[in-house]
N, C-alpha and C positions, 0 to 999 in steps of 0.2 A: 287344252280341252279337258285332259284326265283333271285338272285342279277345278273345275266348274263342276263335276260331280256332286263331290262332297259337300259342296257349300249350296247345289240345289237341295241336297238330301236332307240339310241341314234349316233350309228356307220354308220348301213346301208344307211343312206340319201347319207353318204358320201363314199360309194363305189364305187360308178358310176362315180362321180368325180375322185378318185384314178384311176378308170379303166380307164378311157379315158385320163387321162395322162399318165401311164403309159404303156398301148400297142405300143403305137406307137414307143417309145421307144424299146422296142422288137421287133418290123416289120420288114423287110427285105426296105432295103431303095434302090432305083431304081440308076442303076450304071446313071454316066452323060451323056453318048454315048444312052443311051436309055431313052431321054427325048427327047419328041415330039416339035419339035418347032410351033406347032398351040395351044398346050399347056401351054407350055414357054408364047407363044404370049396371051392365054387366061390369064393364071396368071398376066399378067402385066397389061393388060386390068384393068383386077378386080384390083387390087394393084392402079391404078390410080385414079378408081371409088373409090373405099373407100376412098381416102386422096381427091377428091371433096367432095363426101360427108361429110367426116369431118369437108372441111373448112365451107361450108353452114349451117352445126348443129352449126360452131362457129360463122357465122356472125347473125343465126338468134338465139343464145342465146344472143347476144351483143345486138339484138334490140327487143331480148324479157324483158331484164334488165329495158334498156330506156325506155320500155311501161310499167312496173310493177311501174319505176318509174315517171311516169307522170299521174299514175293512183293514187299514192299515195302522189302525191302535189295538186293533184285535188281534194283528199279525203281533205286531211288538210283544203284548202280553204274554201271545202263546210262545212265542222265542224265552221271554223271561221264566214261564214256568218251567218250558222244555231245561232250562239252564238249572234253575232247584232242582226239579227228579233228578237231573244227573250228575248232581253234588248229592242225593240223596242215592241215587244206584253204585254209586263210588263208593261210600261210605258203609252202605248194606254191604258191600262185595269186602271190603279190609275186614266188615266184623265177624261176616261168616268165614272169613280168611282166619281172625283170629280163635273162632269159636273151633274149627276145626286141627288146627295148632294146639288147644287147650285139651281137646277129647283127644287127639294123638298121642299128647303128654299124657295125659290121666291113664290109656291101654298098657301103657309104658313102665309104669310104676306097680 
């Protein structure tokens, strides 16, 4: 009995899904003579709105692409320069390393 738990706990999520595929299957389906033509006319409506809307999710994933990828040539670059300044922060730091070496020398004398 304890081993039936688990595997209802595990089953139920998906009953609901089962049910709603399959009722309608069983349903009594509406002869053709008794289909509304404002209805007909709604359905195609919607039928045409969702295939807009679909192309629009597709033009505006094609120029969310393009943006993810112009965001990620800009990262690069900003990595590349970040890497210059810090061959050039290195470099400033050894010459006032050496400039300071040079004026210690010079107090010295």
């Amino acid at each position: 009995m304890a081993a039936i738990v688990p595997i209802l706990k595990a089953l139920l999520p998906h009953v609901a899904q089962i049910a709603t595929v399959a009722i309608p299957a069983f349903t009594k389906k509406p002869a053709v003579d008794k289909v509304d033509p404002v209805v007909a006319q709604q359905i195609e409506e919607l039928q045409s709105a969702a295939t807009k809307n679909a192309e629009s999710i597709h033009v505006l994933a094609e120029k969310l692409q393009l943006t993810i990828q112009g965001i990620e040539q800009g990262a690069d670059k900003i990595q590349r320069d970040m890497a210059k300044l810090r061959t050039l922060l290195i470099f400033s730091w050894v010459l006032s390393g050496v400039a300071v070496g040079v004026a210690i020398i010079a107090l010295w004398r």
